[in-house]
N, C-alpha and C positions, 0 to 999 in steps of 0.2 A: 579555532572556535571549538568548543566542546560538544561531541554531537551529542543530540535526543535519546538519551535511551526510551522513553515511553512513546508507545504505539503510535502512528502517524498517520496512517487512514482514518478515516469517518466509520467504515466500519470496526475496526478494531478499537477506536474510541466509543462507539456504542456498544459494543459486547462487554469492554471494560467496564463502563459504564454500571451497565446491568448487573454485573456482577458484583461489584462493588455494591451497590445501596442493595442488590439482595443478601451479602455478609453482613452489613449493619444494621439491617435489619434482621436476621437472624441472629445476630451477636446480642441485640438489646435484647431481643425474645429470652433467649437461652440464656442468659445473666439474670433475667426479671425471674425467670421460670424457675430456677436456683436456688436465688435467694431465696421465693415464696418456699418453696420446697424444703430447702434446708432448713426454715425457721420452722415451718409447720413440722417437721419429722425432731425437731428437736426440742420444739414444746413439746409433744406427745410424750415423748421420750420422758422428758422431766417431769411431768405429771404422774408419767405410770412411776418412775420411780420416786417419786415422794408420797405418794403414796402407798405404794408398798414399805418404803423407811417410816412410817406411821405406823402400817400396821403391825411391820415387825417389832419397832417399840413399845407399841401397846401389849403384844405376845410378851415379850422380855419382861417390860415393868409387871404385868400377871403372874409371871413366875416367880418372881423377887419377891413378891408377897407373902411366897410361904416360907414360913419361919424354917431358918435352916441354911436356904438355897444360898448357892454362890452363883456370883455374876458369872467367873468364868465355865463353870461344869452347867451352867443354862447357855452359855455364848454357844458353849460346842452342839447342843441340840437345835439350836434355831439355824433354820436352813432357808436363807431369804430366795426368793425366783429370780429366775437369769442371771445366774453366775453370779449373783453380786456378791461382797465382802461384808464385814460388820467388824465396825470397831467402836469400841465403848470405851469411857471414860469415867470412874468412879474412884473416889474419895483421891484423887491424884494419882491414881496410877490406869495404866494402860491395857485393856482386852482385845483380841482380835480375834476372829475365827480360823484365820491364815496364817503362817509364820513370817509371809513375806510380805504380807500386808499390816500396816500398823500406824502411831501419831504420824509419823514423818507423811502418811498420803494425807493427810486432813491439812490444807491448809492454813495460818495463823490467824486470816481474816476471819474464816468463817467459825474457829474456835472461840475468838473473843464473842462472835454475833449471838452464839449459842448459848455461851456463858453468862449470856445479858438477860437469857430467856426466849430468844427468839429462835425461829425455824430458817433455815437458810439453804443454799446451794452452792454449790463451785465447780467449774470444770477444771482438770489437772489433765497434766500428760507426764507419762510412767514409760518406761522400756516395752512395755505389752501393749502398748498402744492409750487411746485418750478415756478417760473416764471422770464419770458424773460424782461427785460427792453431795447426801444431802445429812445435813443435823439438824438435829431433834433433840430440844431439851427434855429429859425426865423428870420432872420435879418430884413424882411420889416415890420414885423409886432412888433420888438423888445422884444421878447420870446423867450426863451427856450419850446419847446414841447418834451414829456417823452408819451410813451404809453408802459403800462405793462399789457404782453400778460399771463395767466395761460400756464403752462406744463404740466398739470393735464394728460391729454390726452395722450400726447406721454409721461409721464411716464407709463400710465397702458398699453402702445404698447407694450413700452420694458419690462414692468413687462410680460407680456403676448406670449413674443419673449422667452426672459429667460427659460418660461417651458417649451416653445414647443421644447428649442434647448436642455436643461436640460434636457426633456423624449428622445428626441431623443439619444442621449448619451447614455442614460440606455439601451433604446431597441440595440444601436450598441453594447454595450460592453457585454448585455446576449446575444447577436448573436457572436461574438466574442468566447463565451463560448462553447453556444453550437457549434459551427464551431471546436474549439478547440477540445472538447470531441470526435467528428467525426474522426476528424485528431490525436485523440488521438489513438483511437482505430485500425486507420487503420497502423500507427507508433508503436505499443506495437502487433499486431495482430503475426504478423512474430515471436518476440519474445515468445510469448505466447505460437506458435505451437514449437520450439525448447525447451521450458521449459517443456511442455508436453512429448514430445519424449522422450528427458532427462529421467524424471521421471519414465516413461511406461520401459526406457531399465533398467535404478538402479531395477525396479521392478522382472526385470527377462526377457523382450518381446522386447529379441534381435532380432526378426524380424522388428521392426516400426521403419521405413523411414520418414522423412520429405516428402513432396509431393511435386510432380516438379512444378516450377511457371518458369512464365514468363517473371516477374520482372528483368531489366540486373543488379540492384543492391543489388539482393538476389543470385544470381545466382551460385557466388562463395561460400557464406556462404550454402545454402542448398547444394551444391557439399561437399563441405566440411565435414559438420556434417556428410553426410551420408557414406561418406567413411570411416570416423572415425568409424561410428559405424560397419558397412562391419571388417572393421584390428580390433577392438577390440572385435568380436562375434566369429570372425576368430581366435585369441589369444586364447579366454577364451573356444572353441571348441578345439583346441591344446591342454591345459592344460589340460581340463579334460580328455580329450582322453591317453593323457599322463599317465595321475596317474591310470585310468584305467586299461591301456595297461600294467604297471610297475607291478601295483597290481597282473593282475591277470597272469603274467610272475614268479610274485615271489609264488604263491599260490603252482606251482607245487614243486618246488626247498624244499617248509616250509611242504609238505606233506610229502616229502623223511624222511625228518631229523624227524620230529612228528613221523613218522612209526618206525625208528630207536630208537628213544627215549624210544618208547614205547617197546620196543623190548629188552631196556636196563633194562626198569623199569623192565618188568617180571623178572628179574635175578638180583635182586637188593640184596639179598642177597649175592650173590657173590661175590660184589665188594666192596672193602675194605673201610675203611670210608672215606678216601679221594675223594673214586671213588666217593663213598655215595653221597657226598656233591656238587662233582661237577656235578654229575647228576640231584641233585636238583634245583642249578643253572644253568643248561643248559631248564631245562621242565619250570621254570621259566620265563627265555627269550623268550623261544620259546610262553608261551603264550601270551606272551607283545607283541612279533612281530605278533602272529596273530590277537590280539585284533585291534594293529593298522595296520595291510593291511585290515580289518573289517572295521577299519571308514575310511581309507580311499575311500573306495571302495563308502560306504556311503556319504560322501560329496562328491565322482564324480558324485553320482546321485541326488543331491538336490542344489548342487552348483549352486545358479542365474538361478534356472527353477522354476517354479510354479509345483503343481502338477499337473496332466493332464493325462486323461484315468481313473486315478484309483479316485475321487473324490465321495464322498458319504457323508451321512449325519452320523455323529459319534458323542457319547456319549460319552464326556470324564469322567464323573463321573465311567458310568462302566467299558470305560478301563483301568483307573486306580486302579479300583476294580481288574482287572484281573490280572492285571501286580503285585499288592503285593499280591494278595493268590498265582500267579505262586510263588513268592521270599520267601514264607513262614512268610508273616506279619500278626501280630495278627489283625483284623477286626477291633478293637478300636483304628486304626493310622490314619484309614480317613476318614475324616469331608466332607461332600458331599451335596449340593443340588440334587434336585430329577434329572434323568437321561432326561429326556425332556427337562429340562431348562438348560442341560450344551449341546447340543448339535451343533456340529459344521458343517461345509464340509470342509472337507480336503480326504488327502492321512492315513488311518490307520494305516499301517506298518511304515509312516513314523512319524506319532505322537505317536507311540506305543514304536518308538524306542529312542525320543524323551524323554519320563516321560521315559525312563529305565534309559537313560543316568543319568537324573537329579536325581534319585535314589541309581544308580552307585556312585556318583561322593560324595553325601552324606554318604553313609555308607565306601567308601574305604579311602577317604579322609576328611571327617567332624568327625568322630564318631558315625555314626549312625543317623538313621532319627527318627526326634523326630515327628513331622507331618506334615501331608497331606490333603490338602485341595483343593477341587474343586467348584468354584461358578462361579456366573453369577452376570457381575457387568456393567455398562452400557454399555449393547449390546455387551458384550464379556465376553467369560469365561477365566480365570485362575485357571492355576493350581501351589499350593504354596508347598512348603518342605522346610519346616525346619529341621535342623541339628544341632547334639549336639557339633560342634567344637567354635573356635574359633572365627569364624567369618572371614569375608573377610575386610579388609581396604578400604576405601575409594579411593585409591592411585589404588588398584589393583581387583579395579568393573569390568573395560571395559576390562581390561587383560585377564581375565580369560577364556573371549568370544572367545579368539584368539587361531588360531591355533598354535597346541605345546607348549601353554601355558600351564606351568608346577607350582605350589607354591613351595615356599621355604621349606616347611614341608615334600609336597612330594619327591620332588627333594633329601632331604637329608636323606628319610627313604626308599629310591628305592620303592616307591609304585608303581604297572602294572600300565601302562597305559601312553600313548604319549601326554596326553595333546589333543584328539582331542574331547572327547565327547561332551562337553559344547560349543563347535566350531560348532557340528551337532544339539545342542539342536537352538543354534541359528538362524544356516540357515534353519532348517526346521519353526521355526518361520518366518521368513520371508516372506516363499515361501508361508506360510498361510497368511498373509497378516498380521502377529502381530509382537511379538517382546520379547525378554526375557532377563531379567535382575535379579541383588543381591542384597540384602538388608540385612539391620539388621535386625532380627528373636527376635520376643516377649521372645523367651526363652533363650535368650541369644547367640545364636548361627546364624548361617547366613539363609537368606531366599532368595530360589531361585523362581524365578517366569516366567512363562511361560501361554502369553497371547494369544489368538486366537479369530478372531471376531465371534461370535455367528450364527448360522445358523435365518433364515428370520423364525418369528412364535413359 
C-alpha cells in the first residue's frame, strides 16, 4: 500500500488547514489587487499620452502652416515629454524624430484606423522593451501624426507591485500558520488532558479527574469522562473486594477440610487402597485450591495499583539469588550482573513473588529451568528463564498472560495449579511500570522475561 504523504495528526491538519485558505485568500487579494492596479496605472498612462500625441499634433499642424516649412526640419524641433518618439506620415512617405524609430513601430491596424480619420491606440513590444502607440489624423495639415510613448516605467511599477503583493501573501499565509498552530493547540489541548487521564487511570491512578473548565462545549464531555471514571474505579473496588472477600470466606471452610485431611493422613495405614488413593486425590486438590485462593488473594492486591508504602530500592540480581538457593538450585543456573546495576524500586514481596511464579511455572510445566538470567539493558533490568520444554507457540504468547489460562499439556496431565501465576507475574510487572513476556529460549525451550525500569544511578 502506498503510504500518506500529507500530514496525519489533527494538529498538523489544522495548521495546514490554516494556511492554506489564508494563501487563497491572499492569492484572490493579490491577483484582484493587480489587475485593479495594472488597469488603473495603464489607463493613466494612456490618457496622459494621448493627450500629450494631441497636443504635440496641434504644435506640428501650427507649424505647417507657415508657408515655407517642411514636415521634417519642424519633426526635429518638436520634443514631445517622456521620452516619447514621433513619427509622421505625409503625402506617402515617412518622418521620425529617431533613426531607430520609424513605420515599421506603427502597427497596420492602427494605420488603416487613422487613415479612415479616426484617433486610435496600440501597444507594441520592441527590443527596449513594451511601448504605447497613439495616431492622430491631421487633416489640415494632411498627415497622419503617431507618437510612441516607452512602458519601460510602468512595467518596473508593476514588476515592483508584483513583489511587494507576492511578500505580502507569504507573510499572510506564515501568519496563517502560525495562527493555525495557536488554534491548533488550543483545539488538541482538551484532548491531550483526556488522553492523559486516560493513560495515568490504564496506569493504575483511579484517583485523576479531568479538571472542571468553563468551556459550555467541554462541559458535558469532562462530565462525562469523569463519571465514567467514578462507575469504573467503583466496579474495579467491587471486584477486588469481591475476590478478597470470597478468598478469605473460603480460607476458613479449606482449613477444616486441610485439618481433616491431615488427620486422615496420620492413619493412612488403615485405610484400604482405595481409601489410599482417594486420599491422595483429595490432599491433591486441596492443594490446588489453596494455591489458587493464594493467587487469588495476590492479584486482589496488585490488580491496577501501583505499589505504594512498601517501595524501596531492590536488587534483583540477589533476590533472585535467594529465591533459587531457597528452591535448592545449584549456583551455576544464574547468570547475573553485579547487584548495583540490577537495582530497581518496587514492592519486594511483590517482585519476590514474581520470579517465584516464573520459576514455578517453568519447573511444573516446562521441564525444568534450564537458566537464569538477570542484566541491565537500556535503563531497565530483566529477568530471563529459560525452560527445557516445548516452548510456547506464537498463537498462544499473549494467552498464557491471562487469567485461568491453562496449556493443553497441563490441562491434560492434571498439573496444580489454576492458571493464575503468569497472570500475577504480569500485573506485578505493570504496577512496576514494565512488562512481561515469552519468547523462544536459545536452548530450545521457551524464554520467559520479566522487565522492570532500573532505579536512577
Amino acid at each position: 500500500m502506498t503510504p500518506s504523504l500529507g500530514p496525519r495528526g489533527l494538529r498538523a491538519r489544522i495548521v495546514l488547514a490554516f494556511a492554506v485558505g489564508a494563501l487563497l485568500v491572499s492569492a484572490v487579494l493579490v491577483t484582484t489587487t493587480f489587475l485593479l492596479a495594472r488597469n488603473y496605472l495603464l489607463g493613466q498612462r494612456e490618457s496622459a499620452v494621448t493627450r500629450q500625441a494631441f497636443a504635440d499634433a496641434n504644435v506640428l499642424s501650427s507649424r505647417l502652416s507657415t508657408a515655407g516649412s517642411q514636415v521634417g526640419e519642424e519633426l526635429v524641433d518638436l520634443v514631445p515629454s517622456g521620452g516619447a518618439d514621433v513619427v509622421v506620415r505625409s503625402g506617402g512617405s515617412w518622418y521620425s524624430s529617431r533613426l531607430d524609430v520609424g513605420a515599421r513601430d506603427v502597427p497596420g491596424s492602427l494605420q488603416e484606423l487613422v487613415t479612415a480619420g479616426s484617433a486610435g491606440t496600440a501597444r507594441i513590444s520592441t527590443p527596449t522593451g513594451p511601448h504605447l502607440v497613439v495616431g492622430v489624423p491631421v487633416v489640415a495639415a494632411d498627415l497622419q501624426f503617431y507618437e510612441v510613448a516607452p512602458l519601460a516605467e510602468l512595467q518596473a511599477s508593476l514588476r515592483t507591485l508584483t513583489a511587494v503583493l507576492g511578500a505580502g501573501a507569504l507573510a499572510a499565509t506564515a501568519a496563517g500558520a502560525v495562527f493555525g498552530a495557536w488554534a491548533s493547540r488550543r483545539v488538541v489541548q482538551p484532548l491531550e488532558q483526556v488522553a492523559g487521564a486516560a493513560t495515568r487511570i490504564a496506569g493504575g491512578e483511579l484517583g485523576i479527574r479531568l479538571p472542571p473548565t468553563e468551556d459550555p462545549d467541554l462541559l458535558a464531555i469532562v462530565a462525562s469522562f469523569n463519571s465514567m471514571v467514578d462507575a469504573l474505579a467503583s466496579r474495579i473496588e467491587r471486584d477486588a473486594r469481591f475476590v478478597g472477600d470470597v478468598s478469605h470466606e473460603l480460607r476458613s471452610p479449606l482449613t477444616s477440610l486441610v485439618t481433616s485431611v491431615e488427620v486422615l493422613g496420620s492413619r493412612r495405614a488403615e485405610l484400604s487402597d482405595r481409601g489410599r488413593q482417594a486420599l491422595e486425590l483429595i490432599e491433591a486438590e486441596l492443594d490446588r485450591f489453596r494455591r489458587m485462593l493464594d493467587d487469588l488473594l495476590e492479584l486482589a492486591k496488585v490488580d491496577g495499583t501501583a505499589p505504594a508504602g512498601t517501595v524501596a530500592p531492590v536488587s534483583l540480581s540477589a533476590l533472585v539469588r535467594e529465591v533459587l538457593a531457597h528452591r535448592g538450585c545449584p549456583p551455576g543456573l544464574l547468570h547475573a550482573d553485579a547487584d548495583d546495576a540490577t537495582t530497581v524500586r518496587g514492592d519486594k514481596n511483590r517482585l519476590e513473588r514474581a520470579v517465584t511464579n516464573l520459576l514455578d511455572n517453568a519447573d511444573r510445566h516446562a521441564g525444568g529451568i534450564v537458566d537464569v538470567r538477570v542484566q541491565r539493558q537500556d535503563g531497565s533490568v530483566l529477568v530471563l528463564v529459560d525452560d527445557a520444554g516445548p516452548g510456547v507457540p506464537p498463537t498462544e504468547r499473549e494467552r498464557v498472560f491471562e487469567r485461568f489460562a491453562r496449556g493443553p499439556r497441563a490441562a491434560r496431565r492434571s498439573m496444580p495449579g489454576a492458571g493464575l501465576g503468569l497472570a500475577i507475574v504480569e500485573e506485578t510487572a505493570a504496577a512496576h511500570g514494565g512488562a512481561a513476556w515469552v519468547s523462544d529460549s536459545p536452548a530450545g525451550g521457551a524464554r520467559f522475561s520479566l522487565v522492570v525500569p532500573g532505579a536512577a544511578g
